[in-house]
Biopython code that builds the backbone (N, CA, C, O; Angstrom):
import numpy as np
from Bio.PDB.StructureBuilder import StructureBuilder

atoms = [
    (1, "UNK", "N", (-17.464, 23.066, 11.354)),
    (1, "UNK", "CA", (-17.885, 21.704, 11.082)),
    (1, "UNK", "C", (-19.403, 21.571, 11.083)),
    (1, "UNK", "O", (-19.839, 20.449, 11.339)),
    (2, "UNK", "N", (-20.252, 22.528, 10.841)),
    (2, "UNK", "CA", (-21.996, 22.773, 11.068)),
    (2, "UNK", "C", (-22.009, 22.034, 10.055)),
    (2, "UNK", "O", (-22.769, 21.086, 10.254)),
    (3, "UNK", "N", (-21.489, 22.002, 8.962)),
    (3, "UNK", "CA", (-21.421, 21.523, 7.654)),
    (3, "UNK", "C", (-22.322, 20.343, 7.322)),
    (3, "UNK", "O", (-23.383, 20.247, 6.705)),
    (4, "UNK", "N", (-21.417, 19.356, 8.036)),
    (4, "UNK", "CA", (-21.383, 17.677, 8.730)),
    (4, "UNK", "C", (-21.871, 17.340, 10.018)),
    (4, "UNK", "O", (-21.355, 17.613, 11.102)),
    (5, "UNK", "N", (-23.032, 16.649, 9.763)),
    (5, "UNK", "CA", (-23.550, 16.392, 11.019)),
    (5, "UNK", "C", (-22.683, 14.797, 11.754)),
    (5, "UNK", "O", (-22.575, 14.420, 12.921)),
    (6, "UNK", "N", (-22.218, 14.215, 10.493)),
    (6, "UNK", "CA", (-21.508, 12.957, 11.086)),
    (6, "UNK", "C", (-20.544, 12.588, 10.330)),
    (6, "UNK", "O", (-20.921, 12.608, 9.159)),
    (7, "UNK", "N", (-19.189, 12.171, 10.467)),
    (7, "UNK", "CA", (-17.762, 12.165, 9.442)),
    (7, "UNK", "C", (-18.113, 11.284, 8.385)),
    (7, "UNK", "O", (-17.303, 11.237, 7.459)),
    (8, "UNK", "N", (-19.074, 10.614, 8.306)),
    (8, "UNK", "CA", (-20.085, 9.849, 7.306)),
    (8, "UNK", "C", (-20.400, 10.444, 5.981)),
    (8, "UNK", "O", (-20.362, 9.982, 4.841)),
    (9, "UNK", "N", (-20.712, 11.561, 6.449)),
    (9, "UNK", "CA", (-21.028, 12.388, 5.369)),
    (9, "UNK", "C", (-19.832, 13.385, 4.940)),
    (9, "UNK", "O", (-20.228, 14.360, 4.301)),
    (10, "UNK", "N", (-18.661, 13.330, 5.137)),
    (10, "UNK", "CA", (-17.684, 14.034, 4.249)),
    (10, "UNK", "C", (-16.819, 13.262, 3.690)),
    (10, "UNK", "O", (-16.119, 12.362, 4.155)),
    (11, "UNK", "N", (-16.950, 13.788, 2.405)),
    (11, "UNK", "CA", (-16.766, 13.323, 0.938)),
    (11, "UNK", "C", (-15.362, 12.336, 1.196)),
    (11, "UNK", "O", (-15.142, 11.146, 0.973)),
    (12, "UNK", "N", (-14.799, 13.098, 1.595)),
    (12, "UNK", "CA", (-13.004, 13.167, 2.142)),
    (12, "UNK", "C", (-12.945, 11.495, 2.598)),
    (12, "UNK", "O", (-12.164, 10.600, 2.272)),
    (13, "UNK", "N", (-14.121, 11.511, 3.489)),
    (13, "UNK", "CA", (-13.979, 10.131, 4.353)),
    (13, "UNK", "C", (-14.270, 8.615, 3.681)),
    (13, "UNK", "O", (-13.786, 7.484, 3.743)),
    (14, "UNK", "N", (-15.697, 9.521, 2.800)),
    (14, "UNK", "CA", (-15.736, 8.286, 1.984)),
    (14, "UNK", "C", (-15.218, 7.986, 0.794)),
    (14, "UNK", "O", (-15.536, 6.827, 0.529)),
    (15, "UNK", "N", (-14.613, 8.435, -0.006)),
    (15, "UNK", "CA", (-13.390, 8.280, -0.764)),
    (15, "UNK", "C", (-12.701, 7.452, -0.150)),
    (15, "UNK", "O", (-12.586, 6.307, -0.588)),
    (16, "UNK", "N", (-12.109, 7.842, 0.968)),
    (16, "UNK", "CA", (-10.980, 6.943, 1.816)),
    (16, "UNK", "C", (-11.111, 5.743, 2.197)),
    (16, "UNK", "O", (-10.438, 4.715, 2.274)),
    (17, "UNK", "N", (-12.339, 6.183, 2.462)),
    (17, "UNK", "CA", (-12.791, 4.542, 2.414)),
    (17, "UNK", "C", (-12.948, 3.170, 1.509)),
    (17, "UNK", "O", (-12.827, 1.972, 1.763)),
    (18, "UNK", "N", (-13.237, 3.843, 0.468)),
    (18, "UNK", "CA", (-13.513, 3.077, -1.009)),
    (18, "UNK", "C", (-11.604, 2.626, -0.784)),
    (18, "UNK", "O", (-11.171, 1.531, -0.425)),
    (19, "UNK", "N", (-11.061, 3.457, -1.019)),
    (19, "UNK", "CA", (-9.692, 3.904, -1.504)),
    (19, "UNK", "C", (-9.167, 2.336, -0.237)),
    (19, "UNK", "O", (-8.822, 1.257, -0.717)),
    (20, "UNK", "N", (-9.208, 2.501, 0.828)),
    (20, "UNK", "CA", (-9.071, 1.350, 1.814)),
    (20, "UNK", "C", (-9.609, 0.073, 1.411)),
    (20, "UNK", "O", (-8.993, -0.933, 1.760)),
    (21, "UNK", "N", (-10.462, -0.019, 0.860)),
    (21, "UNK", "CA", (-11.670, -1.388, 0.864)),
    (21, "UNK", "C", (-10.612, -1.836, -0.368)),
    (21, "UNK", "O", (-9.849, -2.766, -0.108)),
    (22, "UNK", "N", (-10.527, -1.144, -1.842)),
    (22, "UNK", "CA", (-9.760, -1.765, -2.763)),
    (22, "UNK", "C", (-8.072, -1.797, -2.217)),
    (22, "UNK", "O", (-7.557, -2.860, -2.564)),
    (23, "UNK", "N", (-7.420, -1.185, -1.701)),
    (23, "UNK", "CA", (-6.438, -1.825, -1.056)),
    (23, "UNK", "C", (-6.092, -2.960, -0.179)),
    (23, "UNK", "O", (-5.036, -3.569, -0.009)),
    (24, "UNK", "N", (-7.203, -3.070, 0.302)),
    (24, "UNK", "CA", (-7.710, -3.915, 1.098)),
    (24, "UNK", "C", (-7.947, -5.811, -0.189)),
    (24, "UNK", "O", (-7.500, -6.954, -0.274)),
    (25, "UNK", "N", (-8.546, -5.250, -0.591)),
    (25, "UNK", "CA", (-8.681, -6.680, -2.175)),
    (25, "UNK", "C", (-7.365, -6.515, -2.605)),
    (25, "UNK", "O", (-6.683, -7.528, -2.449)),
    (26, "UNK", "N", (-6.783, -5.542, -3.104)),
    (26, "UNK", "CA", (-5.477, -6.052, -3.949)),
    (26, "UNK", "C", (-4.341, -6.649, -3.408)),
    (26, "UNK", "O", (-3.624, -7.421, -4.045)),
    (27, "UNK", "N", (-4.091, -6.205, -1.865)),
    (27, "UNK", "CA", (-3.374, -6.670, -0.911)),
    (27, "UNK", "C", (-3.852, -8.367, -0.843)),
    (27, "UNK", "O", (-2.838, -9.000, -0.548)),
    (28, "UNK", "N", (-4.820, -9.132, -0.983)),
    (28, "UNK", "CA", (-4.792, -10.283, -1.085)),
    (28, "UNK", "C", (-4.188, -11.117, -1.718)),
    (28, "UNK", "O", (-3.845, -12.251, -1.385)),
    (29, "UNK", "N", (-3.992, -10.376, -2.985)),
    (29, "UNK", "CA", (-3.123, -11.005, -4.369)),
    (29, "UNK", "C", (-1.961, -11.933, -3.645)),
    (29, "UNK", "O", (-1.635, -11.586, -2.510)),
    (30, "UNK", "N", (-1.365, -12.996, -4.178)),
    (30, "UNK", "CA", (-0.629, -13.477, -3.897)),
    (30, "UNK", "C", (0.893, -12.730, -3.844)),
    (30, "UNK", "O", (1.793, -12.953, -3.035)),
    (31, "UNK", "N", (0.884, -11.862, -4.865)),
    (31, "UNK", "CA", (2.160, -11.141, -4.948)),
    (31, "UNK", "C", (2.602, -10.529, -3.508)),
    (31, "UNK", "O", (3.678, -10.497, -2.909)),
    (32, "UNK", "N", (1.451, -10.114, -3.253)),
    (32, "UNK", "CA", (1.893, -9.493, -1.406)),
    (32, "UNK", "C", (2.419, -10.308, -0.918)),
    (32, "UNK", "O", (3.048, -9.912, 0.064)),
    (33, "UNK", "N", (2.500, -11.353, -1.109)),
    (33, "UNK", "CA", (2.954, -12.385, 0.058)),
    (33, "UNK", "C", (4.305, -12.628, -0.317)),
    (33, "UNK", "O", (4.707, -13.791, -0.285)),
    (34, "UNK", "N", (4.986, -11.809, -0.631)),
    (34, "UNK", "CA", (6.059, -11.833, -0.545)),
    (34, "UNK", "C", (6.645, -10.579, -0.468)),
    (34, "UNK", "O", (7.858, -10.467, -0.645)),
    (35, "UNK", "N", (5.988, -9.681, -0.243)),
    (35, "UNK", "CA", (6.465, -8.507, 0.434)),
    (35, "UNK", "C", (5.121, -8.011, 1.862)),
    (35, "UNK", "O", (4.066, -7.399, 1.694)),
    (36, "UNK", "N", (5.731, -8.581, 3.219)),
    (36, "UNK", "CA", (4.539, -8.874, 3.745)),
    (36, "UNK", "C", (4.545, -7.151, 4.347)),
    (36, "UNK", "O", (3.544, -6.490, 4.070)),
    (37, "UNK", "N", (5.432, -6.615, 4.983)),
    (37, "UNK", "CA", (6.044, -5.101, 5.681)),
    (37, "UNK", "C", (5.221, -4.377, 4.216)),
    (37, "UNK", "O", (4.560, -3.540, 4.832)),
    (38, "UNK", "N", (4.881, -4.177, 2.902)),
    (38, "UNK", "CA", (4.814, -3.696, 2.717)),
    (38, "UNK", "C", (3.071, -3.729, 1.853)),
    (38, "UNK", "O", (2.270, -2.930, 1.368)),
    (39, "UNK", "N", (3.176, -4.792, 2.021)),
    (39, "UNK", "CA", (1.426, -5.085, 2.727)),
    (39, "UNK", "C", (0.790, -4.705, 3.565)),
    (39, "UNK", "O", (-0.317, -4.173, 3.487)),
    (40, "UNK", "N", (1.636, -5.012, 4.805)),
    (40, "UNK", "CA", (0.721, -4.313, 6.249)),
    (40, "UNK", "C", (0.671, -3.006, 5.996)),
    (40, "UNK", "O", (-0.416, -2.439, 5.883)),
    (41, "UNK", "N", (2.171, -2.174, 5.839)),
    (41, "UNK", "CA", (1.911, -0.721, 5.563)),
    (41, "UNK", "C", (0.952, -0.451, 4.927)),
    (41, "UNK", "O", (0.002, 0.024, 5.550)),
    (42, "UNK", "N", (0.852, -0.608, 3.740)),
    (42, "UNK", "CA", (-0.319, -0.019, 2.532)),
    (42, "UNK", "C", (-1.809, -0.066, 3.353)),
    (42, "UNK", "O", (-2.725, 0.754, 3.416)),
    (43, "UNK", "N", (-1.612, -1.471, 3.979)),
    (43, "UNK", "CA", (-2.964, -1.033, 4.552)),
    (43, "UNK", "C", (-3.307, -0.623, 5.903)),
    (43, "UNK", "O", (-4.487, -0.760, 6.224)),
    (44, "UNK", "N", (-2.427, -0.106, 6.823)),
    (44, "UNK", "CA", (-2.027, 0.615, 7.461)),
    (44, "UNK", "C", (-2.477, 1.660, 7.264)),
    (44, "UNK", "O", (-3.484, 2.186, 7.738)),
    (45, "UNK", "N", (-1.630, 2.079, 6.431)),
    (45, "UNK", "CA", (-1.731, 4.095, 5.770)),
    (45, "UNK", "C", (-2.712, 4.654, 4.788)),
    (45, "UNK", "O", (-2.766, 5.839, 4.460)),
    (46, "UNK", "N", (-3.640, 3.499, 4.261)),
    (46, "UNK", "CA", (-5.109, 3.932, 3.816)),
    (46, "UNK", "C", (-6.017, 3.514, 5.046)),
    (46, "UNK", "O", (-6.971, 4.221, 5.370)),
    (47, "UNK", "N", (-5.772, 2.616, 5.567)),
    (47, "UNK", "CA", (-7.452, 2.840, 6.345)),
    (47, "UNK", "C", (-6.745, 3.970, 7.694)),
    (47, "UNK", "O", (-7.681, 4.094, 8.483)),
    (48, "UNK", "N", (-5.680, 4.689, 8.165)),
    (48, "UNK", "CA", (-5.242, 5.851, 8.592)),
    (48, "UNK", "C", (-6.005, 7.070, 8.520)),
    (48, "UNK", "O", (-6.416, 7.870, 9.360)),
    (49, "UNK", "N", (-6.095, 6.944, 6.872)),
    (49, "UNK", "CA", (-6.320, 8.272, 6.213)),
    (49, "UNK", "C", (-7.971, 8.499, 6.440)),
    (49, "UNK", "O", (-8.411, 9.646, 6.500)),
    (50, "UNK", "N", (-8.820, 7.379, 6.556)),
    (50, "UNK", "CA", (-10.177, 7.748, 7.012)),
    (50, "UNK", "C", (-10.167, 7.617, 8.301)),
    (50, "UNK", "O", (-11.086, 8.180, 8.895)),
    (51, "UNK", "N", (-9.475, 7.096, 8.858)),
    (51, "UNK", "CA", (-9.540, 7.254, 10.431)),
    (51, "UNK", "C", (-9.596, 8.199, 11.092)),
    (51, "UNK", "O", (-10.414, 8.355, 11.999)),
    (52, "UNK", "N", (-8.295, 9.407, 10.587)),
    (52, "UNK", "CA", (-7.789, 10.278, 11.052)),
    (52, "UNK", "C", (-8.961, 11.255, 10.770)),
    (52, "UNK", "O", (-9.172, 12.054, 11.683)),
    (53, "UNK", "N", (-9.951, 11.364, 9.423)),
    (53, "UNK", "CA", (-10.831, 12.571, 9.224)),
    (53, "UNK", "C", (-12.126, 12.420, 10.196)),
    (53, "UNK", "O", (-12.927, 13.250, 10.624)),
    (54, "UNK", "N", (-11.969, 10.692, 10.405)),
    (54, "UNK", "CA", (-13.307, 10.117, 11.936)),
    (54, "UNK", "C", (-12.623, 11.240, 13.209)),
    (54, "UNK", "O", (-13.012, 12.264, 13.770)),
    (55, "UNK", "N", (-11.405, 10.364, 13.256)),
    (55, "UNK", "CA", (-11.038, 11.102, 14.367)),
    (55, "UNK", "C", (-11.021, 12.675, 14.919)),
    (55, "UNK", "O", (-11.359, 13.190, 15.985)),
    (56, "UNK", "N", (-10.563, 13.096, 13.899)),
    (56, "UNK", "CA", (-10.587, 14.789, 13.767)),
    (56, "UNK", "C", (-11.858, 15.793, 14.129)),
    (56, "UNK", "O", (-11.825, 16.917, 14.631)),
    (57, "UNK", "N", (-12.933, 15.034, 13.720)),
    (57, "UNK", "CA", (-14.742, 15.541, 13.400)),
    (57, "UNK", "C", (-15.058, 14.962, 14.631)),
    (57, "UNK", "O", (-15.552, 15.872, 15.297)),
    (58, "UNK", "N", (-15.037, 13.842, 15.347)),
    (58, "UNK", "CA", (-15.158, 13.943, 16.303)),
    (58, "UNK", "C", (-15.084, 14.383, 17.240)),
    (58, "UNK", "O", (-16.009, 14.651, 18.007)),
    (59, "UNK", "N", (-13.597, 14.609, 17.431)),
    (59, "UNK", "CA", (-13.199, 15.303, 18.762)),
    (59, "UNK", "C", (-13.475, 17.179, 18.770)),
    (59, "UNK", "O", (-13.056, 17.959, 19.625)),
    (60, "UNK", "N", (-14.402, 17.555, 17.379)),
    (60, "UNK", "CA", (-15.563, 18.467, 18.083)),
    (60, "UNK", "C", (-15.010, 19.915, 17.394)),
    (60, "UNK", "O", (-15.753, 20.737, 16.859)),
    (61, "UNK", "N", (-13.484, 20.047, 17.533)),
    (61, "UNK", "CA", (-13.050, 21.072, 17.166)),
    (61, "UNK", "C", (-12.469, 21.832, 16.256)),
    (61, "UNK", "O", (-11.681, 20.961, 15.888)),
    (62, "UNK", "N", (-12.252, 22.579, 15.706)),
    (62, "UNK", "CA", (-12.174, 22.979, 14.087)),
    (62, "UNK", "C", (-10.476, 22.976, 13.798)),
    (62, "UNK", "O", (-10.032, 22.739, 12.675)),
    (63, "UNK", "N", (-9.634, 23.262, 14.923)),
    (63, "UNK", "CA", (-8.562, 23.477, 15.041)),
    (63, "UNK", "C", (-7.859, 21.767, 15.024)),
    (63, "UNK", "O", (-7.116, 21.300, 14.161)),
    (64, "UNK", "N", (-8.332, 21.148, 16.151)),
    (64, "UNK", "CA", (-8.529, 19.845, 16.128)),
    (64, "UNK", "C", (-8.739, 18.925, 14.892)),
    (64, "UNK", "O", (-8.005, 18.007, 14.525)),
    (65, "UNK", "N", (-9.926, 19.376, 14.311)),
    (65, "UNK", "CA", (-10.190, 19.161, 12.965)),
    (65, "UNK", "C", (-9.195, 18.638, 11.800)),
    (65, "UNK", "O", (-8.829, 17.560, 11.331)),
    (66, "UNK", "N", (-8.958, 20.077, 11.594)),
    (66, "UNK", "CA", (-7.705, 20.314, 10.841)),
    (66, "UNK", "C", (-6.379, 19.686, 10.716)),
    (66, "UNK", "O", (-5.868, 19.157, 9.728)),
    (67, "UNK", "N", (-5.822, 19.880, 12.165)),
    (67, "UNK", "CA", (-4.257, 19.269, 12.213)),
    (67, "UNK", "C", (-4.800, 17.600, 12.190)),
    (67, "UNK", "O", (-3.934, 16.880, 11.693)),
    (68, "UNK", "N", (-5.960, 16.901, 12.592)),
    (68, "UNK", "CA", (-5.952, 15.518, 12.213)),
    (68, "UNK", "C", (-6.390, 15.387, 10.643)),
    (68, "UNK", "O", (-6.202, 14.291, 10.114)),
    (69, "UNK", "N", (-7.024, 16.556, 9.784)),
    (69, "UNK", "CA", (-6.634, 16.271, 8.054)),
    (69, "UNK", "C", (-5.636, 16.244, 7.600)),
    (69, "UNK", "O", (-5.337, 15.440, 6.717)),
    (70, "UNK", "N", (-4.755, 17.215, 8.131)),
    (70, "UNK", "CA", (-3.250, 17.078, 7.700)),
    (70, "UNK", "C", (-2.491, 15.584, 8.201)),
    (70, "UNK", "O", (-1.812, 14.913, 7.425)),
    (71, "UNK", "N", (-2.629, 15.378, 8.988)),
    (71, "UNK", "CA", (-2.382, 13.686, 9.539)),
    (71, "UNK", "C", (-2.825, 12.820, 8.286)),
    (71, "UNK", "O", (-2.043, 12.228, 7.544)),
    (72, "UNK", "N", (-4.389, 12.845, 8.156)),
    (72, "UNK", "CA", (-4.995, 12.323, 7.162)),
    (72, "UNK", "C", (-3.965, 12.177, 5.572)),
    (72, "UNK", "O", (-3.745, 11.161, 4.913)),
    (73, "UNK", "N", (-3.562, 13.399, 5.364)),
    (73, "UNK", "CA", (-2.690, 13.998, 4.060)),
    (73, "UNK", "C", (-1.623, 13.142, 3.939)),
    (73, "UNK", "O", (-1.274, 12.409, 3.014)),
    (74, "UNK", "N", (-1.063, 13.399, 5.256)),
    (74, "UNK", "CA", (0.516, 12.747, 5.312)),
    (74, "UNK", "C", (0.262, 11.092, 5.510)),
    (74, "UNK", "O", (1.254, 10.379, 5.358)),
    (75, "UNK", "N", (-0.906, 10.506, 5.812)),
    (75, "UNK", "CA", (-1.096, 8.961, 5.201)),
    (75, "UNK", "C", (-1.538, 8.567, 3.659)),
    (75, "UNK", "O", (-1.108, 7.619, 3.001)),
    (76, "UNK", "N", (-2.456, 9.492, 3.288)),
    (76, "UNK", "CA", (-2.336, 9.424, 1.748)),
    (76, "UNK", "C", (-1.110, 9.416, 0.796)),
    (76, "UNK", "O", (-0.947, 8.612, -0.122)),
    (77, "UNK", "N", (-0.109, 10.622, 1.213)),
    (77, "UNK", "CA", (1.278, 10.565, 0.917)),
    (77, "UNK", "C", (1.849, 9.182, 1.060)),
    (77, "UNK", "O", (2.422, 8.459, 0.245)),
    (78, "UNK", "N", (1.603, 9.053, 2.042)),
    (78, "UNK", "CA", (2.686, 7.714, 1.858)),
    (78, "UNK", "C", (1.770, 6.356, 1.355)),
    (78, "UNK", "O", (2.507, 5.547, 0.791)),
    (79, "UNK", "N", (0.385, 5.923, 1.421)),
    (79, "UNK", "CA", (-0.625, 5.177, 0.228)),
    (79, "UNK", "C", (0.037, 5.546, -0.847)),
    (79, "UNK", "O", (0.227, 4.483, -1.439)),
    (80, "UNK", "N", (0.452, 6.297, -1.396)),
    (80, "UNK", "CA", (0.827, 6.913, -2.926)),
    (80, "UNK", "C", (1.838, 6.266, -2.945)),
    (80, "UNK", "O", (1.960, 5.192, -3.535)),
    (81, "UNK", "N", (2.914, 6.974, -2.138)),
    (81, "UNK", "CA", (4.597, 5.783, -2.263)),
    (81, "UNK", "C", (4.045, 4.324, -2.330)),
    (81, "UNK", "O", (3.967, 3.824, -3.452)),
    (82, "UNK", "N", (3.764, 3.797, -1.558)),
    (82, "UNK", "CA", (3.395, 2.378, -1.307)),
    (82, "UNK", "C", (2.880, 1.785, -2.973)),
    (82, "UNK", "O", (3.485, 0.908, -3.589)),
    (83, "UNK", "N", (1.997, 2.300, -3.326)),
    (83, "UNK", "CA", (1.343, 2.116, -4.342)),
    (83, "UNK", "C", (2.706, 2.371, -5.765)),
    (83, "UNK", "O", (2.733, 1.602, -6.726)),
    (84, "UNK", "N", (3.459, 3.254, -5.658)),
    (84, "UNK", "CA", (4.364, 3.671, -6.219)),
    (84, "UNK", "C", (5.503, 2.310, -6.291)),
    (84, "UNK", "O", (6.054, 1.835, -7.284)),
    (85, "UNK", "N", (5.603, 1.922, -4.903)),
    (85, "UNK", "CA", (6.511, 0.444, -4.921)),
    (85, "UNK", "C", (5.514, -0.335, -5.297)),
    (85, "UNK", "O", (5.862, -0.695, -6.421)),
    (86, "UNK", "N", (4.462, -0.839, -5.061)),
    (86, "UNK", "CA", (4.079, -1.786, -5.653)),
    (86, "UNK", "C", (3.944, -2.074, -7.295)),
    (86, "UNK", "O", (4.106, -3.151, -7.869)),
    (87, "UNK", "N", (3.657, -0.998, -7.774)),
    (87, "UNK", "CA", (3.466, -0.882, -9.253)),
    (87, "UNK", "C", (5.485, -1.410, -9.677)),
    (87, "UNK", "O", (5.790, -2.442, -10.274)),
    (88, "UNK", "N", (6.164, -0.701, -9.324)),
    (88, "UNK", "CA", (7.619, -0.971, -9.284)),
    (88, "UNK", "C", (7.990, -2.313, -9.502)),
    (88, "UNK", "O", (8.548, -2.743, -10.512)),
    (89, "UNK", "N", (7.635, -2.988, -8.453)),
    (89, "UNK", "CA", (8.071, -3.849, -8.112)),
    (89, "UNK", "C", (6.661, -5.564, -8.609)),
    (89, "UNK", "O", (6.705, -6.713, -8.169)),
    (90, "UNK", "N", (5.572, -4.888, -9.701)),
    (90, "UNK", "CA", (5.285, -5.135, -10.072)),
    (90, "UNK", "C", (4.348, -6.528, -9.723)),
    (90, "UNK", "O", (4.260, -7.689, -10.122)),
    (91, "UNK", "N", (3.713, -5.637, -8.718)),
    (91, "UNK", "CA", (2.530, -6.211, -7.078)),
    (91, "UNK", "C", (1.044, -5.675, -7.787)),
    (91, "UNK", "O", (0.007, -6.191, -7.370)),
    (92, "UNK", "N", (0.994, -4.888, -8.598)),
    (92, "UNK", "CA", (-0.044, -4.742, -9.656)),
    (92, "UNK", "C", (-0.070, -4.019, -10.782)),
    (92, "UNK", "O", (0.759, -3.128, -10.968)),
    (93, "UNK", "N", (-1.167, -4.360, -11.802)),
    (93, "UNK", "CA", (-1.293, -3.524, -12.873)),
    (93, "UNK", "C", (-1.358, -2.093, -12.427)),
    (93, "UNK", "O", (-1.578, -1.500, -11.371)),
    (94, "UNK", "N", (-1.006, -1.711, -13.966)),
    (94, "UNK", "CA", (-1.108, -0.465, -14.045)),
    (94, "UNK", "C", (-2.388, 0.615, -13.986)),
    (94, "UNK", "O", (-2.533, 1.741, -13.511)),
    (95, "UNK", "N", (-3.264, -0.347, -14.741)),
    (95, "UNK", "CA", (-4.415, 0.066, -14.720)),
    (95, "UNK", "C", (-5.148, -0.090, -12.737)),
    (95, "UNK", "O", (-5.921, 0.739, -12.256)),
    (96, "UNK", "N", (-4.783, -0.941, -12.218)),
    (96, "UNK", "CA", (-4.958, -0.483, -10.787)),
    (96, "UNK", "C", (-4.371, 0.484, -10.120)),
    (96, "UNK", "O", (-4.876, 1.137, -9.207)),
    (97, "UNK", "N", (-3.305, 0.591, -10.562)),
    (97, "UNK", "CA", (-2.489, 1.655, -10.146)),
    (97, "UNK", "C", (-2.964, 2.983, -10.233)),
    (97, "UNK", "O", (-3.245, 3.744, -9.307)),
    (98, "UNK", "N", (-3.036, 3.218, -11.730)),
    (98, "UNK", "CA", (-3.841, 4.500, -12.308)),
    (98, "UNK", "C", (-5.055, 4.801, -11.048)),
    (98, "UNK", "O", (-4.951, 5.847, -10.409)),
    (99, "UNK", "N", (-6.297, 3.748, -10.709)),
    (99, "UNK", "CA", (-7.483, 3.522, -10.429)),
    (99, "UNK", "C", (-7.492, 4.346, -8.915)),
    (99, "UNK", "O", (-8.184, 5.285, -8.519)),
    (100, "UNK", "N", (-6.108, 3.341, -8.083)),
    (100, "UNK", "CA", (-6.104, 3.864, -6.853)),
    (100, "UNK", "C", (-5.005, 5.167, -6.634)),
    (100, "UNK", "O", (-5.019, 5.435, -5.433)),
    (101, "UNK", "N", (-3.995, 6.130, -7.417)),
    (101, "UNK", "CA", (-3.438, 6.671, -7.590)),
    (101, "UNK", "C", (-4.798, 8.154, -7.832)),
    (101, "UNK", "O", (-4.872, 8.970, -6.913)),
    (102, "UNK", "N", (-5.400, 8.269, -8.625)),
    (102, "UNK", "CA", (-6.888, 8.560, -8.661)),
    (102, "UNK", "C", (-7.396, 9.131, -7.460)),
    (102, "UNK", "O", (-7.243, 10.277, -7.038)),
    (103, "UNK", "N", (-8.138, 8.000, -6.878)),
    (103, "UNK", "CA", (-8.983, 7.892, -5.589)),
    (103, "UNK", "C", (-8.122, 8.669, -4.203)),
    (103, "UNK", "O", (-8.649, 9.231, -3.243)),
    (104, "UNK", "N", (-6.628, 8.477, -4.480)),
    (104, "UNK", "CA", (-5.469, 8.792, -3.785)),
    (104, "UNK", "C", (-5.527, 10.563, -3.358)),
    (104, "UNK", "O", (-5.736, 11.213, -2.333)),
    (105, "UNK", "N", (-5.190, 10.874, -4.881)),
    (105, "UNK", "CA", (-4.814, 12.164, -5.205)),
    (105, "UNK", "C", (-6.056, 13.308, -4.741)),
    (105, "UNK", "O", (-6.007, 14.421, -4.218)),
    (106, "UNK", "N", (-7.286, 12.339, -5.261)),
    (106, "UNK", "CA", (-8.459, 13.122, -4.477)),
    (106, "UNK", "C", (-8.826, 13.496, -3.726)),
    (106, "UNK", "O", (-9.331, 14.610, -3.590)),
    (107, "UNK", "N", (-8.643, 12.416, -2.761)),
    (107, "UNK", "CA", (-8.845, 12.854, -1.380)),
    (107, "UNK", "C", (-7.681, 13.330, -0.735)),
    (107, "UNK", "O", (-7.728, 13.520, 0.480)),
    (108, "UNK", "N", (-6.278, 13.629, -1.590)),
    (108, "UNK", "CA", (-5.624, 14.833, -0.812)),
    (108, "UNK", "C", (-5.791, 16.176, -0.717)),
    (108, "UNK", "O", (-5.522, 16.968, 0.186)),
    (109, "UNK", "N", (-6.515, 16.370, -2.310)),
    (109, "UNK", "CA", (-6.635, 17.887, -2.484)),
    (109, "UNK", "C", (-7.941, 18.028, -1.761)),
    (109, "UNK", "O", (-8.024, 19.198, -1.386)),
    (110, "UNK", "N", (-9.111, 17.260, -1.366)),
    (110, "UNK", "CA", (-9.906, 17.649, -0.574)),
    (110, "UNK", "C", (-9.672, 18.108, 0.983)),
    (110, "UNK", "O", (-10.560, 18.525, 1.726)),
    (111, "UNK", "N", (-8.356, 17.950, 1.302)),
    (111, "UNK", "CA", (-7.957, 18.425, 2.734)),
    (111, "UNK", "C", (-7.641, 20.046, 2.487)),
    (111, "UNK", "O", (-7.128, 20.607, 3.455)),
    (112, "UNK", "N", (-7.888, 20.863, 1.302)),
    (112, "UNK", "CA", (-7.904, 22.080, 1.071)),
    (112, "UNK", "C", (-9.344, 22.643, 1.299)),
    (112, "UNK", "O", (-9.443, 23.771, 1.784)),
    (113, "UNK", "N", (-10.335, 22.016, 1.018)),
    (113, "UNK", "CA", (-11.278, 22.320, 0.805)),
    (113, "UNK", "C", (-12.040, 22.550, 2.342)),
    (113, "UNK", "O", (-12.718, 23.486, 2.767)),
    (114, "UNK", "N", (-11.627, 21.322, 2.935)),
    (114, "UNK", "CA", (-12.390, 21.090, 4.394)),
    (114, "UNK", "C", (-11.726, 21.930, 5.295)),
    (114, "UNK", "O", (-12.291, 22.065, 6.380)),
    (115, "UNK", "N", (-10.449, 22.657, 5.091)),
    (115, "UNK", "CA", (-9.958, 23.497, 6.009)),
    (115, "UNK", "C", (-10.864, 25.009, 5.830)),
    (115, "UNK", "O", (-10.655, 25.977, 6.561)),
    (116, "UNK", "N", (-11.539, 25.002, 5.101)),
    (116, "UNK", "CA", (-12.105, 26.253, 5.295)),
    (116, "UNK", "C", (-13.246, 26.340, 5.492)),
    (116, "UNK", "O", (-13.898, 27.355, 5.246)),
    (117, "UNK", "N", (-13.679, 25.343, 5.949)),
    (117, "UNK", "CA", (-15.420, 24.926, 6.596)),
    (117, "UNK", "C", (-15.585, 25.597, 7.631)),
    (117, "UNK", "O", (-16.641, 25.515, 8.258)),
]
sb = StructureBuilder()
sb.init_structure("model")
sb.init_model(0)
sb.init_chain("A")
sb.init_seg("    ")
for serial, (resi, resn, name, xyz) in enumerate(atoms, 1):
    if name == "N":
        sb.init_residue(resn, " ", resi, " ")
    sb.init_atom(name, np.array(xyz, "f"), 0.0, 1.0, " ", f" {name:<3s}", serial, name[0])
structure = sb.get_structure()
């Protein structure tokens, strides 16, 4: 982790973040409000996914590190489903969908990258 002097600066985190902030706006839409469980989740399991790479870099250790990116992974996974019902069930465009599906996918395959720091 010499890499990163602060979880600020990996890529991973701030992606996730963006990726949170617009979940965060679309979840306002009125359409949420009628699926409220699957509102809270969504935003639940994106702002998770930067939490978990805070959390991980913090607590110092590489091993540590790691198993909290994979944590990280397995909340993106399920941001994706979520996003997957919402588009479904027709809680947003497609073109948002595409946007945060995107931002999604990115910062999963970057949990390949940071394991070998």
């Amino acid at each position: 982790m010499a890499t990163f002097k602060r979880f600020e600066d990996i890529e991973a985190w701030q992606k996730s973040r963006i990726l949170s902030k617009q979940i965060n706006t679309i979840t306002k839409y009125p359409h949420y409000k009628d699926d409220p469980d699957l509102r809270r989740q969504l935003k639940r399991s994106s702002g998770s996914a930067m939490d978990n790479i805070a959390e991980g870099f913090e607590r110092g250790g590489k091993k540590e590190f790691i198993q909290f990116l994979s944590i990280s992974k397995g909340s993106i996974g399920e941001t994706r489903s979520q996003l997957i019902r919402s588009i479904d069930n027709e809680l947003i465009s497609q073109q948002q969908f595409d946007e945060l599906m995107l931002i999604a996918e990115e910062v999963s395959k970057m949990r390949k990258v940071l394991c070998h720091i």
